[in-house]
C-alpha positions in Angstrom: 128.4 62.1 101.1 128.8 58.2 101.4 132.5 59.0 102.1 131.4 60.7 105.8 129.0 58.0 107.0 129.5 55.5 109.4 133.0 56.7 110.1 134.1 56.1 106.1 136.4 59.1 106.5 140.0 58.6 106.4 142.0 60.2 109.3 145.4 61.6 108.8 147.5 59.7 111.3 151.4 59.1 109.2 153.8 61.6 109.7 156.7 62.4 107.6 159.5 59.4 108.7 156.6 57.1 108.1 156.4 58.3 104.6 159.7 58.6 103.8 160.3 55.5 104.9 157.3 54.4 102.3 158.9 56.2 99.5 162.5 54.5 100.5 160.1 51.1 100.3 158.6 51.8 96.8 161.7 52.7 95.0 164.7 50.5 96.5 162.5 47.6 95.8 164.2 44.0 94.1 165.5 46.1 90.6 168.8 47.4 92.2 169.7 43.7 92.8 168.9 42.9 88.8 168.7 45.9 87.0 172.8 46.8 87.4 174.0 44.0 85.1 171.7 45.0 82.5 172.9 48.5 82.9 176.4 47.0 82.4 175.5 45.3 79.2 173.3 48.4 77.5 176.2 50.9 78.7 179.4 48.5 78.0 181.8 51.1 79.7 181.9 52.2 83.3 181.6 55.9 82.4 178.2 55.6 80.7 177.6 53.1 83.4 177.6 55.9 86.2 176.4 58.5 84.0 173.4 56.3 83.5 173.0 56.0 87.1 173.5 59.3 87.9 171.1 61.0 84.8 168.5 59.0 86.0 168.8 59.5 90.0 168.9 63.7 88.8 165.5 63.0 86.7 163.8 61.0 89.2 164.8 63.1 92.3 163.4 66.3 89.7 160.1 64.2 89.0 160.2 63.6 93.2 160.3 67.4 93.2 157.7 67.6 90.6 154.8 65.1 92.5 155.9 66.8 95.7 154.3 70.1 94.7 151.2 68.1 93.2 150.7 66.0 95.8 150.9 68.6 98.4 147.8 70.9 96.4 145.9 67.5 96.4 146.8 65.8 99.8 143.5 63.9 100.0 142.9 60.3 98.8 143.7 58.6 95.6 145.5 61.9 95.1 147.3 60.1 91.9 143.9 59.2 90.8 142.1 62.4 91.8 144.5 64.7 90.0 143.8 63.5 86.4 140.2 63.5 86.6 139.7 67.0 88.4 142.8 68.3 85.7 141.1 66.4 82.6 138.9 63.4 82.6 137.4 61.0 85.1 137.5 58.7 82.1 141.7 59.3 81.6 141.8 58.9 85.0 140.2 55.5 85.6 142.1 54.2 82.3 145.5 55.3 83.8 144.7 53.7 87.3 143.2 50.3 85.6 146.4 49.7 83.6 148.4 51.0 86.8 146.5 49.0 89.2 146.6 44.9 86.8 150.7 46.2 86.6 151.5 47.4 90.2 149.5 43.4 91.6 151.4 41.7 88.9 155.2 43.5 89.5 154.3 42.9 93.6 154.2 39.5 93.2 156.6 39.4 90.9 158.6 41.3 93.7 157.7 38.6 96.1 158.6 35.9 93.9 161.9 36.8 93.2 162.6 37.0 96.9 161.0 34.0 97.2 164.1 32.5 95.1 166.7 33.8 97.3 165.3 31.9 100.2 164.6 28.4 98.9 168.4 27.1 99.0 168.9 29.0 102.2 165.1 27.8 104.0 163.9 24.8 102.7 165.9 20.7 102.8 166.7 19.7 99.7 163.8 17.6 98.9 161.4 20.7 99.6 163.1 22.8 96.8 160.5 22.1 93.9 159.7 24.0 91.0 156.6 25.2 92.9 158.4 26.1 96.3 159.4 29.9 95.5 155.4 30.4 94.5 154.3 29.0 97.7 156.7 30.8 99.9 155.5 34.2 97.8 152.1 33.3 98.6 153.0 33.0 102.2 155.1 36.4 101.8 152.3 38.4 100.3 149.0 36.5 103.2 151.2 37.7 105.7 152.1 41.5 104.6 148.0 41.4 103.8 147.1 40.2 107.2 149.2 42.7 108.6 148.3 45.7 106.8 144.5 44.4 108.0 145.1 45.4 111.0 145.2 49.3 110.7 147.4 51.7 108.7 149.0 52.6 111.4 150.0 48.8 112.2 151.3 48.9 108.1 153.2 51.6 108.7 154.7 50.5 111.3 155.9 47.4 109.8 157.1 49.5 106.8 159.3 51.7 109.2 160.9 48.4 110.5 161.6 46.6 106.9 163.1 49.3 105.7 165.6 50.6 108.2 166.3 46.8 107.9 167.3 46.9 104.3 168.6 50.3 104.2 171.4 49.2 107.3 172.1 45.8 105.6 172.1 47.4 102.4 174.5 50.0 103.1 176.8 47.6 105.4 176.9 45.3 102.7 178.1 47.9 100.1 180.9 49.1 102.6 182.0 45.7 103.9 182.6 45.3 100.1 184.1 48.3 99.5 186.5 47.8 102.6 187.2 43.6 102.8 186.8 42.2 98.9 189.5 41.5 96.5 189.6 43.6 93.7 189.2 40.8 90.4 187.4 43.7 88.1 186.3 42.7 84.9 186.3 44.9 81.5 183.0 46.0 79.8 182.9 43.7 76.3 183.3 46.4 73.1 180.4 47.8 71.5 180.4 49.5 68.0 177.4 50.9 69.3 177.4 54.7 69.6 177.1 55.7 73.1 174.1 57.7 73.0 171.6 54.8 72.1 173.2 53.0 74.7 172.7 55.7 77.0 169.2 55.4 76.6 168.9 51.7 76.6 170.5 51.6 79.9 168.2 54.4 81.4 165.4 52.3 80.5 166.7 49.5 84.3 167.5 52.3 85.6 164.1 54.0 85.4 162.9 51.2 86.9 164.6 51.1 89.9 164.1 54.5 90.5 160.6 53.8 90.1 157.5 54.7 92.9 157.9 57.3 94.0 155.1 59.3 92.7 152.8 56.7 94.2 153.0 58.0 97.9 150.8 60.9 96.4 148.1 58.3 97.8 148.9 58.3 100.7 148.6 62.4 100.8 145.4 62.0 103.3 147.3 59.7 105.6 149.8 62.3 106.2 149.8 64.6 109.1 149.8 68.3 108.1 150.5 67.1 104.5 151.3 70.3 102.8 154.3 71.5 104.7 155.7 67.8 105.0 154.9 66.1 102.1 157.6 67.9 100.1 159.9 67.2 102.7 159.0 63.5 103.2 159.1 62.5 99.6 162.8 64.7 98.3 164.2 63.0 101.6 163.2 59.6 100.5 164.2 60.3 97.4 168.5 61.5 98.5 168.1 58.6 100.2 167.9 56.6 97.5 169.7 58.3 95.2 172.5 58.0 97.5 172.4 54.3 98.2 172.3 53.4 94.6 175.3 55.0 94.0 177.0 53.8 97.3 176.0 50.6 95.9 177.1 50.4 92.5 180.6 52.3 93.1 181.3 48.8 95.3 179.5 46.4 92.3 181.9 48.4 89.8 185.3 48.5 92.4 185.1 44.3 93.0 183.5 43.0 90.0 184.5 45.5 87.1 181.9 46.6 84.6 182.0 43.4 82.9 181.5 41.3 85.7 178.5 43.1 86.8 177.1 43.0 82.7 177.9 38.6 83.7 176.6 38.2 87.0 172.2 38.4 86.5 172.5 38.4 90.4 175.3 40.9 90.8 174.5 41.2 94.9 175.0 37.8 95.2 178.2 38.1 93.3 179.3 40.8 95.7 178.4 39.2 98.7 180.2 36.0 97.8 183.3 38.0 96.9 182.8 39.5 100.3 182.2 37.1 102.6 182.7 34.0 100.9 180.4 30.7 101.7 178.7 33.3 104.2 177.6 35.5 101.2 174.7 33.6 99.9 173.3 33.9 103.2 173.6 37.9 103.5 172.5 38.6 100.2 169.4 36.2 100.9 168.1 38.4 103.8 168.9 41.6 102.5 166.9 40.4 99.5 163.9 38.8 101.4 163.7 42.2 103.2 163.7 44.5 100.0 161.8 42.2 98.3 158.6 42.0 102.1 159.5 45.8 102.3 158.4 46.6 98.5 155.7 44.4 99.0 154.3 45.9 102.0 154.7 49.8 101.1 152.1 48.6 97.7 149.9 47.0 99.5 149.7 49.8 101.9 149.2 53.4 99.5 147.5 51.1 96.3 143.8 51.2 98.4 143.9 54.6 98.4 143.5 54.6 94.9 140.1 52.7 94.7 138.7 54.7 97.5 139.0 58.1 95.1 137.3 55.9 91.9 134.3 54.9 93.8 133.9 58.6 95.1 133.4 59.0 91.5 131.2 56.4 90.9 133.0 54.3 88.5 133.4 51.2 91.4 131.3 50.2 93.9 130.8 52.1 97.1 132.5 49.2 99.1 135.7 50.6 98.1 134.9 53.8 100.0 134.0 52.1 103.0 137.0 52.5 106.3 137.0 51.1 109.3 136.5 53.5 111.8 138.9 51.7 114.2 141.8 51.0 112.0 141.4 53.0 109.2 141.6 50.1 106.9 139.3 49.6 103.5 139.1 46.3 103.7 137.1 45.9 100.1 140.2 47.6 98.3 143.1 45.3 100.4 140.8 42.1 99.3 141.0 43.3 95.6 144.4 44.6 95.3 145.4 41.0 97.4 144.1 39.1 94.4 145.5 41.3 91.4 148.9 40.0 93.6 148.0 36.2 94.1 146.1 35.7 91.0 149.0 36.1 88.3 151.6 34.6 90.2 150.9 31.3 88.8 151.1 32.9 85.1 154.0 35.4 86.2 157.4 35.3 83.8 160.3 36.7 84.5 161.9 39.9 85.7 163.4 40.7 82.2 159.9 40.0 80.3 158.2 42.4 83.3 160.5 45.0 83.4 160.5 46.7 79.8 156.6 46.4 80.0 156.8 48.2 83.7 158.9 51.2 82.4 156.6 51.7 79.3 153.2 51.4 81.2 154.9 53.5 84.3 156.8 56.5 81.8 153.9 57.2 80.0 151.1 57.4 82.8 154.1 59.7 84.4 154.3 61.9 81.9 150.5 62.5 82.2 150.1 63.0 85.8 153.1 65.7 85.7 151.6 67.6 82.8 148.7 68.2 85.5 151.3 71.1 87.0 150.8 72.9 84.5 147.2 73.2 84.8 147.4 73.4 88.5 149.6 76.2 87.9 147.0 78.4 85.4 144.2 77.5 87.6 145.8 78.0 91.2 148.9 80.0 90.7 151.8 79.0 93.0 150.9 76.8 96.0 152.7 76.3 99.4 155.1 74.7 97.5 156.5 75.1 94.9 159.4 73.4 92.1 162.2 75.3 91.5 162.7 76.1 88.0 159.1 76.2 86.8 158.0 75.5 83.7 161.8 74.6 82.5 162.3 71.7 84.6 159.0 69.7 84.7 158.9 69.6 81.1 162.4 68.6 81.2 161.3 65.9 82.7 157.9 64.8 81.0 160.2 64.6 77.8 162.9 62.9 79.6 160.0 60.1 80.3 158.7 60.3 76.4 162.4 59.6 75.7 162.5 56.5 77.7 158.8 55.2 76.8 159.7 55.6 72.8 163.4 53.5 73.5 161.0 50.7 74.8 158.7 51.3 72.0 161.6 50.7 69.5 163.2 47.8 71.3 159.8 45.9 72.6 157.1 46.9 70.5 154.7 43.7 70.9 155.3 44.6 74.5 154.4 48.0 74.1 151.4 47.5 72.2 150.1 45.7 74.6 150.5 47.6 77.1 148.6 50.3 75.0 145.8 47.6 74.7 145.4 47.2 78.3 145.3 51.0 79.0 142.1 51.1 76.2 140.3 48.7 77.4 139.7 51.1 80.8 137.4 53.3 78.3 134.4 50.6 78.3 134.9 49.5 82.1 134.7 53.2 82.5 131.7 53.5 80.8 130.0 50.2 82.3 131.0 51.4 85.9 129.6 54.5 85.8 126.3 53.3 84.3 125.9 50.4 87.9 127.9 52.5 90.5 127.3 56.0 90.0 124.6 57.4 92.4 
């Protein structure tokens, strides 16, 4: 095969820190600095506020569980890809990654953009501080994590380790200093005639989405060092890790703001910080955001390759995206593309609100897919090294968990979720076209 020429093979050299450290990366991204106040405002009490926290840390740490035991029968490249179209369809598979791969450049920069904003009053004089100067310094974010990740995997991942030990200290010494030097001005959640289980399920739909990514590190399952004994262990231990810092985090929003004042605040860490530290808190909350923001960034750019090396194997891209260099196991075809599905919409990028109901729709239903594959992994393979407690009862728990989610956004967002829908089709004639130039 192409994939064994030339050295085009891809060499396991990660080990489990390094991935846990990716999955930590993916998921505490820039939502937990947004996505609380709109928590605040769908729950509109501080019970449902942590019970919405804490239902959807238990169903992502069970669907962490879930692509643990998948990704550690199919520890090879592209696994996410690879999966689908060995379970059911090349053709599902390609349409799944196409609508995966236009959202996951778009949210990056996005990502970068955002964190972009946080610096601008902190970096740049005043007369620097356009309307263009967060774009360029996202552009200059995103050159520099690609230039990086150039370099080798093992150069990435490295840089990964560092960002996010980074965030996860200042994160957490944020959260306590809070906890242990703020004054308590707590704000009640406005009434709502609302019953609470619809807003229950409108505020799972932010939180979804900052519990979101994990299940992308199943890329990264031929990076890994003996994968099927530390995969599982990699991903769940990202996953507590996260888990565990979101609640750590949100018990101080709740205990200095109040419920309400985390439903006003669209920056809520800010709002912490200043309470905190006063004229010193813009400044903290700016790095820890910069470094959450790089640190998402970076872990995309790093596992997203894998993907297009697994789709050319199947001929439905060109055989450029299978090529590796031998020295620093870099597929420099796939970092060029995925770098311009990042740079390319940042100029027509909106905001985080518009992105994020749009995210959780595309991401919930291609979720629920890719865990269905258990099941046939299961029947075909029986029980592997690894296996999910609970089996069948809790992974379709949590495939209908996700259709729960993906039908609140249908109801609330429809245009949105059509469209979303209409992206995903239109991988059925690329499909088609790439396997009539690439295939061999």
């Amino acid at each position: 095969m192409a994939a064994e020429h030339a050295g085009h093979t891809i060499q396991p050299r990660l080990y489990a820190f390094d991935t846990s450290m990716v999955v930590l990366s993916l998921v505490v991204g820039i939502g937990i600095f947004r996505t609380p106040a709109i928590v605040a405002s769908a729950a509109a009490g501080t019970l449902l506020f942590f019970v919405a926290w804490a239902a959807g840390g238990l169903v992502s740490l069970l669907g962490a569980l879930v692509f643990a035991e998948i990704g550690a029968r199919h520890a090879r490249a592209g696994g996410y890809y690879r999966v689908v179209a060995e379970c059911y369809h090349p053709a599902l598979a390609f349409m799944l990654n196409w609508s995966q791969t236009l959202m996951q450049g778009a949210g990056a920069a996005g990502v970068a953009f955002i964190g972009a904003e946080y610096l601008v009053p902190v970096l740049l004089p005043l007369q620097w501080r356009g309307a263009q100067a967060p774009l360029v310094l996202a552009c200059v974010m995103m050159v520099t994590l690609l230039a990086l990740n150039y370099r080798g995997i093992r150069f990435g991942a490295s840089t990964q380790n560092v960002l996010s030990i980074l965030k996860l200290v200042m994160m957490v010494g944020l959260a306590i200093c809070a906890l242990w030097l703020a004054p308590r001005t707590p704000v009640p959640p406005a009434a709502s005639r609302e019953p609470w289980m619809p807003r229950l399920a409108s505020a799972l739909v932010p939180c979804f989405y900052a519990y979101g990514g994990y299940h992308m590190t199943m890329n990264l399952g031929a990076d890994l060092r003996d994968a099927t004994r530390r995969f599982p262990l990699a991903i769940t231990g990202g996953m507590l890790l996260v888990v565990g810092l979101y609640l750590l985090l949100n018990v101080a929003y709740q205990s200095v703001l109040g419920t309400g004042g985390i439903a006003n605040s669209q920056l809520v860490a800010a709002a912490l910080s200043r309470a905190t530290f006063g004229p010193l808190g813009a400044l903290v909350v700016s790095a820890a955001v910069c470094l959450s923001a790089a640190g998402f960034v970076n872990a995309t750019i790093l596992q997203v390759p894998r993907t297009f090396y697994a789709m050319a194997e199947d001929g439905v891209l060109p055989q450029a995206f299978m090529r590796v260099n031998p020295h620093t196991q870099v597929q420099e075809a796939g970092l060029a593309f995925f770098g311009a599905t990042m740079l390319l919409p940042a100029l027509l990028l909106g905001s985080f609100e518009k992105l994020l109901d749009y995210v959780i729709f595309t991401d919930t239903l291609t979720l629920a897919i890719v865990a269905s594959t258990l099941f046939a992994l299961r029947r075909r393979e029986g029980r592997g090294a690894f296996a999910i407690w609970g089996y069948p009862l809790l992974p379709g728990c949590y495939i209908i968990c996700l259709l729960c989610v993906a039908a609140r956004v249908l109801a609330l967002q429809p245009a949105l979720a059509l469209a979303a829908v209409g992206i995903f089709l239109t991988g059925w004639p690329l499909f088609r076209l790439g396997r009539r130039l690439f295939a061999a």
